[in-house]
C-alpha positions, 0 to 999 in steps of 0.5 A, spaced: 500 500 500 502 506 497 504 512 503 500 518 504 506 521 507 514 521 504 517 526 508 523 525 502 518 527 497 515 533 501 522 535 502 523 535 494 517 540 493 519 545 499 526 546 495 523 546 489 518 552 491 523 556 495 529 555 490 522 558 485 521 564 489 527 566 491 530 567 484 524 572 482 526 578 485 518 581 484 516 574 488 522 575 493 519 583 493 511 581 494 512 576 500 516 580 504 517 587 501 508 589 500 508 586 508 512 591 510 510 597 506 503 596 507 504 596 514 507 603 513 502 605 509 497 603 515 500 606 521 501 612 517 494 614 513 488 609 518 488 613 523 482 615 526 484 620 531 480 627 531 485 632 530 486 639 528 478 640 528 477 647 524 473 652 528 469 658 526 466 663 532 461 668 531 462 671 537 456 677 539 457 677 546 465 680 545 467 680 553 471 676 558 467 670 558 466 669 550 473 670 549 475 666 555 470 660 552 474 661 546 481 661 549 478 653 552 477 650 545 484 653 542 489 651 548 487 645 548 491 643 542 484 639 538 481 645 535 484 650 530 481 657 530 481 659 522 476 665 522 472 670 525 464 671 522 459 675 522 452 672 520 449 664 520 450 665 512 458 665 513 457 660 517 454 656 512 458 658 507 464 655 510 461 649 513 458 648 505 465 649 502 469 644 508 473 650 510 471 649 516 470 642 520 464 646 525 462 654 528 461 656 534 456 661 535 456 665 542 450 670 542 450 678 545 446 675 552 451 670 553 455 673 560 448 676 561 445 669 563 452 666 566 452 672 571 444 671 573 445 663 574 441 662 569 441 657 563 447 661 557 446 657 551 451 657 545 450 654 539 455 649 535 454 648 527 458 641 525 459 639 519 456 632 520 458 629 514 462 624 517 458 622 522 463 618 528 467 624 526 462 629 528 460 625 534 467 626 537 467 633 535 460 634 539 463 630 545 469 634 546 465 640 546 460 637 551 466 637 555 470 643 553 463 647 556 462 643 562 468 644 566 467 651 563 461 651 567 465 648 572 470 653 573 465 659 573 461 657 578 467 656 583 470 662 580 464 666 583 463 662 588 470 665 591 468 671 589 461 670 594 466 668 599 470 673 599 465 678 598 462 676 605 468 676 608 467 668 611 472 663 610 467 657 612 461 657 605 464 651 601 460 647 595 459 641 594 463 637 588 464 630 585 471 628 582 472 624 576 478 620 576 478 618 569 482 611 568 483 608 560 486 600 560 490 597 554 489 603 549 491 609 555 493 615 549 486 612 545 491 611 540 487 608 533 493 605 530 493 602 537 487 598 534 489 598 527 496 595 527 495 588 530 488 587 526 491 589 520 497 583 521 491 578 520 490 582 514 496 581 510 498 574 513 491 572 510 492 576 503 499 573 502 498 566 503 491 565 500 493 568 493 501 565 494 498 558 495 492 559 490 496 561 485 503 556 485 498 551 484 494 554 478 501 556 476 502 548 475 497 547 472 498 552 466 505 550 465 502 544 464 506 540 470 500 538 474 499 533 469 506 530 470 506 530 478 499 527 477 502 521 473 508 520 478 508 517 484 506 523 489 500 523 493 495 529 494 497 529 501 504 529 499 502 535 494 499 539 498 504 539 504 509 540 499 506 545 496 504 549 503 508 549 508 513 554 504 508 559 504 507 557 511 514 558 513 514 565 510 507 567 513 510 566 520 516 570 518 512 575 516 508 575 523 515 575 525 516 582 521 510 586 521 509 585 530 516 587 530 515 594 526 510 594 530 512 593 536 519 598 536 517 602 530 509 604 531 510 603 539 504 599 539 504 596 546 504 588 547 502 585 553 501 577 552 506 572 550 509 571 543 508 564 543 501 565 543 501 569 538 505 564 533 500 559 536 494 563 533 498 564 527 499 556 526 492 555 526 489 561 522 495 561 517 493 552 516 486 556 514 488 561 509 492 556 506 487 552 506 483 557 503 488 558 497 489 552 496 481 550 495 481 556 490 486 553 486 482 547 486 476 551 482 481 555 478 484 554 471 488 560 470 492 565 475 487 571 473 482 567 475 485 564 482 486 572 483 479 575 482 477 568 486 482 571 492 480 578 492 472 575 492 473 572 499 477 576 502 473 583 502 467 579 505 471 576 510 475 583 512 467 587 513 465 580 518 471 580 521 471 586 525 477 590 522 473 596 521 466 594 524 463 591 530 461 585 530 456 586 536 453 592 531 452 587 525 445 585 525 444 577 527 444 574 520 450 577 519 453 574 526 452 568 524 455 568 518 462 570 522 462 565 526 465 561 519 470 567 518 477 565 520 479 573 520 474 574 525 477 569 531 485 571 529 482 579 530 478 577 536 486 573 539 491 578 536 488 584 539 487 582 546 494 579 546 497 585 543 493 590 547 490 586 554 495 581 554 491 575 555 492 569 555 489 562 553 483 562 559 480 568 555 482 566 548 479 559 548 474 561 545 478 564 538 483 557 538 477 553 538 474 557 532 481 556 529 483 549 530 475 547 528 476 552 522 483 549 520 481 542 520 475 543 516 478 547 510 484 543 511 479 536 510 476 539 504 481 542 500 484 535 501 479 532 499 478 537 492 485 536 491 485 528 491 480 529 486 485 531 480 488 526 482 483 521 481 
């Protein structure tokens, strides 16, 4: 009875497929080279942070108080005083041409009211276009406004004292002490970087692996491996595990860039993090290799990659929640190897977390990657048939 698995024969195909990409410098620059420049195209540009708000004020009061609301949204560093205006027109204006992110309008009564203890309105225009943009625009404003208010009442509260000449008139206060875990600076790139890890791991192996193996068959040597003593699984291992070995180099680079050059914090343990690459690097190739099982040329094999690696990237929960999607849509996730590899990634890399709180993530991996591993088997011992 024939072997399923000679490990000289293996050994063959993985020198022969190192010994491929190594002498084509564009392979050489696709597999280790696009890693690196797309993370640095990532951690630079996906960043999320709402910075350098563009301000326009109306200001109709014109007095101490005005001026000194103003002063809190320009010292803080988040928003950046571009113009005076006169009139709601200019302010639309502005908004309408997207010189201006919002406009804050303080009306003539506005110290009037803040001196009598009564409610003083200020009115803020934001552009809203981009919504999660104008939501945190319109928190830091809530919070600019508030401790405003804050420190008016303690400021008079003082003067009242003295004024009164006792020593003993106190008020109340409640202090908030503010504590952010894992993502202390609230950093997007903190979020990001280690999610898009698992997207160029999945991107290399799958369209690597899916598009050697049609590469064979439109130089015509499938045929010949077909007729010749190698069986599927010795095929499929020889065929994968160099693919294999340069996924695991590549989560070696891409974490440390990561790690030493965005300074993004990593708290859990690196084996762990090798160990969920294992299982969710088996998934992708298994991916690729299934592909190739479907596809009779290259441009086929690549449109068939890029068919299943969108989908996965919008149910992963790279860029949006998974809580939020609705229940149809959550189930479909759970057969999407992304999703557990994001869910693992993220908690090592940011809460350090170990495999008490990751079972769940490892056991959707190892299911999944035996499974697809199974089936593309399956599909490629039927062209050996």
């Amino acid at each position: 009875m024939k072997r399923l698995i000679r490990l000289n024969v293996i050994k063959s195909f993985i020198i022969k497929e190192f010994r491929q990409i190594l002498r084509d410098k564009k392979m050489k620059m696709v597999l280790f080279g696009s890693p690196v420049l797309m993370l640095l195209v990532f951690g630079y540009a996906a960043n999320t942070d709402v910075v350098s708000i563009k301000m326009a004020v109306r200001d109709d009061c014109k007095n101490y108080e005005s001026r000194r609301l103003i002063e809190r949204f320009t010292s803080n560093g988040y928003f950046l005083y571009v113009a005076d205006i006169d009139s709601h027109k200019d302010a639309s204006l502005l908004l309408d041409q997207g010189d201006v992110d919002m406009v804050l309008h303080i009306p003539y009564n506005f110290s009037t009211f803040l001196k009598k203890g009564t409610t003083a309105q200020i009115q803020i225009l934001v552009d809203g276009s981009d919504s999660a943009r104008a939501s945190v625009i319109l928190s830091y404003v809530n919070a600019i406004t508030l401790d405003y208010s804050a420190e008016f009442f303690k400021r008079n509260l003082r003067r009242l004292a003295y004024s009164m000449g006792s020593t003993y008139l106190r008020s109340g206060a409640i202090v908030v002490e503010e504590r952010t875990l894992f993502n202390p600076e609230l950093l997007s790139r903190n979020f990001f970087l280690p999610g898009v890890l698992g997207l160029l791991i999945a991107l290399i192996t799958i369209m690597m692996t899916s598009m050697a193996v049609v590469k064979e068959r439109e130089s015509g040597t499938i045929e010949q491996i077909i007729v010749s003593p190698v069986t599927p699984l010795e095929f499929v291992f020889g065929k994968t595990i160099p693919f294999a070995i340069i996924g695991f180099l590549d989560i070696i680079i891409i974490s440390l860039i990561a790690i030493f050059w965005f300074k993004v914090p990593f708290n859990g343990n690196f084996i762990l993090l090798l160990f969920c690459g294992l299982l969710y690097i088996l998934c992708t190739l298994s991916v690729g290799l299934y592909i190739s099982t479907i596809s009779q040329t290259q441009q086929q094999a690549m449109l068939s990659t890029f068919l299943f690696f969108i989908p996965s990237i919008m149910l992963s929960g790279f860029i949006f929640p998974i809580y939020a999607m609705p229940l149809f849509f959550r189930i479909i996730t759970l057969v999407n190897p992304m999703r557990y590899f994001m869910s693992a990634i993220r908690g090592i890399f940011l809460k350090g977390i170990g495999i008490s709180f990751l079972w769940q993530s490892i056991i959707g991996l190892l299911v999944l990657s035996c499974f697809l591993f199974f089936l593309s088997v399956i599909r490629v011992s039927r062209r050996f048939e």
